[in-house]
C-alpha positions in Angstrom: 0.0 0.0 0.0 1.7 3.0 -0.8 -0.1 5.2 1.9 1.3 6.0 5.0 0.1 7.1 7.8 1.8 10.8 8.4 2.1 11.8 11.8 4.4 14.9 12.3 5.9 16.5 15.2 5.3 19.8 15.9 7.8 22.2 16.2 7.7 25.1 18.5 7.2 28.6 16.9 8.5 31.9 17.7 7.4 35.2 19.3 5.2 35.2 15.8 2.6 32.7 17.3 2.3 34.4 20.6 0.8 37.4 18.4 -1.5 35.2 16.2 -2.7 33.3 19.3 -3.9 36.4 20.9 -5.8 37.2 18.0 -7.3 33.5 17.2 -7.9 33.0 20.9 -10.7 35.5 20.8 -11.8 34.4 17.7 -12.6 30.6 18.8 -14.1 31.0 22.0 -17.5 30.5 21.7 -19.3 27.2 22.9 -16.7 25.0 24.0 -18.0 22.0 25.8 -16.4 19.7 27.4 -13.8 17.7 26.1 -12.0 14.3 26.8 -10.0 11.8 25.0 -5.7 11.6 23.7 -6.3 14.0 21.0 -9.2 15.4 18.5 -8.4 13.8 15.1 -8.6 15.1 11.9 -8.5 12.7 9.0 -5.9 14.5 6.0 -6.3 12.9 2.1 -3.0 14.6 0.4 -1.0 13.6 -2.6 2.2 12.8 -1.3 3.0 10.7 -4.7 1.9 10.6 -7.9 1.1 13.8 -10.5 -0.3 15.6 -8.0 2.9 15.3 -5.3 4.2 18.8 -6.1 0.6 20.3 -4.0 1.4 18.0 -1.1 5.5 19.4 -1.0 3.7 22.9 -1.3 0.7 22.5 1.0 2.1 20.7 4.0 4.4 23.8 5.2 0.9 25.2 5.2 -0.1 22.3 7.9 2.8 23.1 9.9 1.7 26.7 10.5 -1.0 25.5 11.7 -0.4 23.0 14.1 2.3 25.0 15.8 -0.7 28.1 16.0 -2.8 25.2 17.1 -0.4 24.4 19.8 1.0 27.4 21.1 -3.2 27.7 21.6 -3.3 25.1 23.9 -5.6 22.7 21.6 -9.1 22.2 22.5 -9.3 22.7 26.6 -5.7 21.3 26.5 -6.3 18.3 24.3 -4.0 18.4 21.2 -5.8 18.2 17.6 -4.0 15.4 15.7 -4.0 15.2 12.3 -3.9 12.1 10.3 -2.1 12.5 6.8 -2.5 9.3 4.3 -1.6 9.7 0.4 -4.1 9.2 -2.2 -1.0 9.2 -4.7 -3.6 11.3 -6.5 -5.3 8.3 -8.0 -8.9 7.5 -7.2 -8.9 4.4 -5.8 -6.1 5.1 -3.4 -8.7 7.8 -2.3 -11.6 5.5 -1.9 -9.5 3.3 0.6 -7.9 5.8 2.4 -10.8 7.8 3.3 -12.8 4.1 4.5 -9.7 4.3 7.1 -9.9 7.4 8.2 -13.9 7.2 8.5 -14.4 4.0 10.1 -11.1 2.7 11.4 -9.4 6.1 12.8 -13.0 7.2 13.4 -11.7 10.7 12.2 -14.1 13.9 13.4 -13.9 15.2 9.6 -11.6 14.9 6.9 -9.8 17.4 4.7 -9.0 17.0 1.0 -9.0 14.8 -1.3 -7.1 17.8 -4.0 -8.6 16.9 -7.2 -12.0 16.5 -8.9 -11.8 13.0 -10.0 -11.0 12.3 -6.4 -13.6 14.3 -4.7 -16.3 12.5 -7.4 -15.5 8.9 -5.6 -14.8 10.1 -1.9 -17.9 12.2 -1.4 -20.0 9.5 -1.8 -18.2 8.2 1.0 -19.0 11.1 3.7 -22.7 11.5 2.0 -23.0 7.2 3.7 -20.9 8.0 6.6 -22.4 11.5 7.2 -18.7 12.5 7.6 -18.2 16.2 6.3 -15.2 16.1 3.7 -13.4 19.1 2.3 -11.9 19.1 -0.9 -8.8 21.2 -1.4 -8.3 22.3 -4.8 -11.0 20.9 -6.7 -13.1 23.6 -8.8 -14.9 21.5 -11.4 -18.4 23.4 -11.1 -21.3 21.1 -9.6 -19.2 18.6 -7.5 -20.0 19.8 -4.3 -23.7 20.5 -4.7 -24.7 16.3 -5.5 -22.8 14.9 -2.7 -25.3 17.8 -0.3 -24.8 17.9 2.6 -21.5 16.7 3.4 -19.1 17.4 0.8 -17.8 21.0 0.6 -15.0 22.4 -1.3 -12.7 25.1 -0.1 -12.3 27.1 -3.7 -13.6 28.6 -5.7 -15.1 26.8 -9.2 -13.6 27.3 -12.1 -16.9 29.1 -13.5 -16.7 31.9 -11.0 -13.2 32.6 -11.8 -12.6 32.1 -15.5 -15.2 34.8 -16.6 -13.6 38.1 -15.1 -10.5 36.6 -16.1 -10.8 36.1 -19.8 -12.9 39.1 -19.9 -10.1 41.4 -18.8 -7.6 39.2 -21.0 -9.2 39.5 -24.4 -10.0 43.4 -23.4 -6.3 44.5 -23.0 -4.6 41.9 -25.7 -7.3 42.3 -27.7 -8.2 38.8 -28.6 -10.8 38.4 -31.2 -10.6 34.4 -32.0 -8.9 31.9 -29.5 -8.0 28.4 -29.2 -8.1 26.1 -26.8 -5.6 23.3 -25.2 -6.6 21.0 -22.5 -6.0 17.4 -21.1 -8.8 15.4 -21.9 -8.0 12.6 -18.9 -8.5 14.8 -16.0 -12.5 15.7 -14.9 -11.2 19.3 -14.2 -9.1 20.6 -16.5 -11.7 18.2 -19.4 -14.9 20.5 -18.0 -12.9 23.7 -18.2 -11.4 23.1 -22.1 -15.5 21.6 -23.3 -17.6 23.8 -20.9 -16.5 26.3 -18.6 -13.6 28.1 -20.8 -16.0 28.5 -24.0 -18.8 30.0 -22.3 -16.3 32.5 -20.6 -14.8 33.2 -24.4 -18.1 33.7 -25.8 -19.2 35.8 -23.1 -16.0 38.1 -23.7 -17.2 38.0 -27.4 -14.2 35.9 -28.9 -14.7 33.8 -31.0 -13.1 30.0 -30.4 -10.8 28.7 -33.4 -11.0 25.4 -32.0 -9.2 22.9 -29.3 -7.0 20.3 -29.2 -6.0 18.0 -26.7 -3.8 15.9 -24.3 -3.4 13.3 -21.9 -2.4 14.2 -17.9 1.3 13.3 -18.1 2.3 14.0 -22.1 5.5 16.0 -22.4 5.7 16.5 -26.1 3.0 19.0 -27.0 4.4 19.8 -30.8 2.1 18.5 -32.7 -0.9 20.7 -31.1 0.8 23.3 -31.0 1.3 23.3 -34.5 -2.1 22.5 -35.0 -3.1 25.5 -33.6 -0.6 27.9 -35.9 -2.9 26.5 -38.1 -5.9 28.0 -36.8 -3.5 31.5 -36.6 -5.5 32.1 -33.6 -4.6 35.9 -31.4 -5.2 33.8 -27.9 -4.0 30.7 -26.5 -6.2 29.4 -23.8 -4.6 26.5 -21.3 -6.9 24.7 -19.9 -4.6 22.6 -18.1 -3.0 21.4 -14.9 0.7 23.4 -14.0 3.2 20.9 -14.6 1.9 20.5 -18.7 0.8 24.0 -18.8 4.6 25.0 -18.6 6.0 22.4 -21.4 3.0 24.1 -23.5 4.2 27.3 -23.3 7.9 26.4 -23.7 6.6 24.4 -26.8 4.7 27.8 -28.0 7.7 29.9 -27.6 10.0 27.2 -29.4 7.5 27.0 -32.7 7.3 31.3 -31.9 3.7 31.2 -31.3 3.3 35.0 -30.0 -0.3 35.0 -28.9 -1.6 36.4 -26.1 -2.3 33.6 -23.6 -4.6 32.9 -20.3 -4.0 30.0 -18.0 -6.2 27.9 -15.7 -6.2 28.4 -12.0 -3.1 25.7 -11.8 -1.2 27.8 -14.0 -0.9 29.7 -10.7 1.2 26.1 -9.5 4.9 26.6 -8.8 5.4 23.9 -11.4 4.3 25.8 -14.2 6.8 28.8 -14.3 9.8 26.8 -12.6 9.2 24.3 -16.4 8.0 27.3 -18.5 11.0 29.7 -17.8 10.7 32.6 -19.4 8.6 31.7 -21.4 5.5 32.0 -18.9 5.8 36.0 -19.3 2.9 37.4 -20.2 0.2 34.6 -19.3 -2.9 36.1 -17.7 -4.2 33.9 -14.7 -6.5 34.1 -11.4 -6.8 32.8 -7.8 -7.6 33.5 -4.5 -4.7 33.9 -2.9 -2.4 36.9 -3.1 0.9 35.8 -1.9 2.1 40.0 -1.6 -1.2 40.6 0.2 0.1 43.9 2.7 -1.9 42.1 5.1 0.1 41.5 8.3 -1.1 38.6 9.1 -0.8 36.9 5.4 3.0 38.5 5.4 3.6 36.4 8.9 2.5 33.4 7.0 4.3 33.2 4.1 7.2 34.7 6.1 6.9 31.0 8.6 5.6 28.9 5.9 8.9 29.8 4.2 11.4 29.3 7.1 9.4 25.4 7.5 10.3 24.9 4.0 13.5 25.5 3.7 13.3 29.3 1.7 10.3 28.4 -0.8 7.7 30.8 -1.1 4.3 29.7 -0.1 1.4 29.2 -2.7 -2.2 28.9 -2.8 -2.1 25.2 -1.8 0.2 26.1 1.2 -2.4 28.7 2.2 -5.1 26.2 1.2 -3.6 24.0 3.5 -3.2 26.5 6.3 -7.0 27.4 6.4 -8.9 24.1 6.2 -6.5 23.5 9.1 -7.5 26.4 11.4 -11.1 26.6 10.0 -11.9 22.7 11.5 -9.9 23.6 14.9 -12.2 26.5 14.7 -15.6 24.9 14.4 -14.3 22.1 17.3 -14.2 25.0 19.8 -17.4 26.8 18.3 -20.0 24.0 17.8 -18.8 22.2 20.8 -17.5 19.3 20.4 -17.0 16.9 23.1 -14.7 14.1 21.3 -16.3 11.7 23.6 -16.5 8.2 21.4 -20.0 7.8 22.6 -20.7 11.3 20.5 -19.2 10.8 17.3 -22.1 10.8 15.2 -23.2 14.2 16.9 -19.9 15.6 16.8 -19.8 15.1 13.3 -22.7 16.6 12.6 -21.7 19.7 14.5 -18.5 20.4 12.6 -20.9 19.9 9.0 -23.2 22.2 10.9 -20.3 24.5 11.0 -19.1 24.0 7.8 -22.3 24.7 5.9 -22.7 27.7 8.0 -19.4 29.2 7.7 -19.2 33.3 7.1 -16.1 35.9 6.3 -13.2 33.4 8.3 -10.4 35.4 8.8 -8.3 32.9 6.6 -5.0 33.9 4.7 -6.8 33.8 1.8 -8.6 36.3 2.7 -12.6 35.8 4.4 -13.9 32.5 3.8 -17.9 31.9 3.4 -19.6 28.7 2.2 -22.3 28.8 0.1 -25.6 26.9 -0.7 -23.8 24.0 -3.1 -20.9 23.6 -0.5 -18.2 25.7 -2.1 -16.3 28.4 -1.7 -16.8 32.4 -1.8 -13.6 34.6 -1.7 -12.5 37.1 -3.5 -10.1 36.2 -6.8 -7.6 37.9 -8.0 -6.2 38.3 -11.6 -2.3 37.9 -12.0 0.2 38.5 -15.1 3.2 36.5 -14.8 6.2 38.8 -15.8 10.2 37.8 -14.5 8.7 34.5 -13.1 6.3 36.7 -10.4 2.6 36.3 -9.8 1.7 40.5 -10.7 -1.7 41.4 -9.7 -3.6 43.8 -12.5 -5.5 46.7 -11.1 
């Protein structure tokens, strides 16, 4: 089995966590019941192998913020929260098993992740039989969320929500008239965003699509599309894709001298994709929610910790992602009052989905944090021009 189960020890911070635990200490107490048991147990699904691996070497510095806040807090009434990490090596059926253990042999309170959409499609019918709540981390394939009601929930924002704004603004300023499309036809996400959710946001801008080719989630020689689309002698180049191919594209583009204004997915904002694109990523338009150069005090203490944890990488949005799923769950434990007594499992499960579908403006480093009526996401998104291998916001 190639999971392991991922228990880390938590370091001690610095003066840094005496300052956020002032602030978080008045945030989370509300109802806190009372609690017994070793620890309060919170079941992780990351992708510490396969495609997905390079999230789970971003994210987890995330998690370490976290547990060292949720330490120097004192826990829940002095009881640690534990969390239980086990790889899904981004494959489905790794998933499925992994989040059976952590429901009914860990007997986790709730469970954060799986990353991806394909993932989320086969564990969230899981937590719907369990009545576990589960909290996906990066999916944003629309609709996911809402059919697994009223456990599932996704911490992002879809794809749909983000794309429009984004390709409006592109094709306004580059002024794109006709655009192609490039996506990987093997993946649930980035296959919705190239057929559905990318066309509608081009025709919406009032540009015109040339037409769309595809790939498979782990190619590495994208010539012959690319070609294809010179072709087409398109003014836009749309990627539709996951980080890791979306760089080799626009190598591949700069190689053939495809010049075209281009506008990337929301993995495009993945470390992977400028660290394999080089200079060649300059100039490709994409969104998120997370502003890494937020002036925010609190988001500069982050990424300023997140970094010293890593060893001198700067944090992402799946290291922020991370981070808040984290300190949202340790928030709802104290604020729907939670007992962790075995005898109260089903209840306590219950109150942290309570809490979870009722979530409003969290203080996260993402910025505030609501939930809506499908189970998703609402945050603000902001729109980024990659120039010198730096995310630039637009105004």
């Amino acid at each position: 089995m190639r999971s392991q189960h991922f228990r880390r020890t938590i370091r001690f911070g610095t003066l840094f966590f005496a300052v956020v635990a002032s602030v978080l200490l008045l945030m989370v107490q509300s109802s806190v019941a009372e609690t017994s048991g070793k620890s309060f147990k919170i079941g992780f699904l990351a992708t510490k192998t396969g495609f997905g691996a390079s999230w789970f070497e971003w994210g987890m510095p995330g998690l370490e913020v976290a547990q060292e806040e949720i330490k120097s807090l004192g826990g829940v009434n002095g009881v640690p929260v534990e969390f239980i990490v086990y790889d899904t090596a981004t494959k489905p059926q790794e998933a499925i098993q992994m989040m059976q253990k952590l429901t009914y042999t860990d007997k986790v309170l709730t469970v954060i992740g799986p990353h991806t959409s394909s993932e989320c499609e086969v564990v969230f019918p899981i937590a719907v039989r369990a009545k576990i709540s589960c909290v996906g981390l990066l999916s944003a394939e629309p609709g996911i969320s809402a059919k697994y009601r009223p456990w599932a929930f996704r911490n992002t924002l879809t794809s749909d929500k983000v794309y429009g704004p984004l390709v409006r603004k592109w094709a306004t300023q580059n002024q794109v008239k006709k655009a192609a499309i490039i996506y990987d036809q093997k993946s649930a996400f980035t296959k919705a965003d190239g057929e559905k959710v990318f066309p509608a946001a081009l025709e919406s801008a009032g540009v015109k699509l040339s037409g769309s080719v595809t790939y498979l989630t782990g190619d590495t020689d994208f010539s012959a599309q690319i070609t294809k689309i010179k072709m087409w002698n398109p003014d836009g180049l749309v990627l539709a894709t996951f980080g890791r191919e979306g760089g080799l594209i626009v190598k591949e583009c700069k190689r053939q001298g495809l010049s075209v204004a281009r506008v990337g997915s929301i993995d495009c904002n993945a470390i992977d994709f400028v660290r394999l694109a080089g200079s060649a990523a300059d100039g490709v338009w994409t969104s998120h929610s997370f502003w890494p150069d937020n002036p925010d005090p609190k988001v500069q203490r982050f990424m300023k910790r997140a970094k010293e944890i890593s060893g001198g990488k700067e944090a992402d949005l799946t290291t922020a992602r991370y981070y808040d799923c984290a300190m949202i769950n340790y928030h709802l434990i104290k604020k729907m009052g939670v007992t962790n007594r075995p005898e109260d499992l089903d209840l306590d499960r219950e109150k942290i989905r309570k809490g979870w579908e009722t979530l409003e403006d969290f203080p996260g480093v993402e910025g505030k944090i609501t939930i809506n009526k499908d189970g998703d996401g609402e945050k603000s998104a902001y729109i980024f021009v990659i120039k010198g291998g730096k995310y630039l916001r637009t105004q």
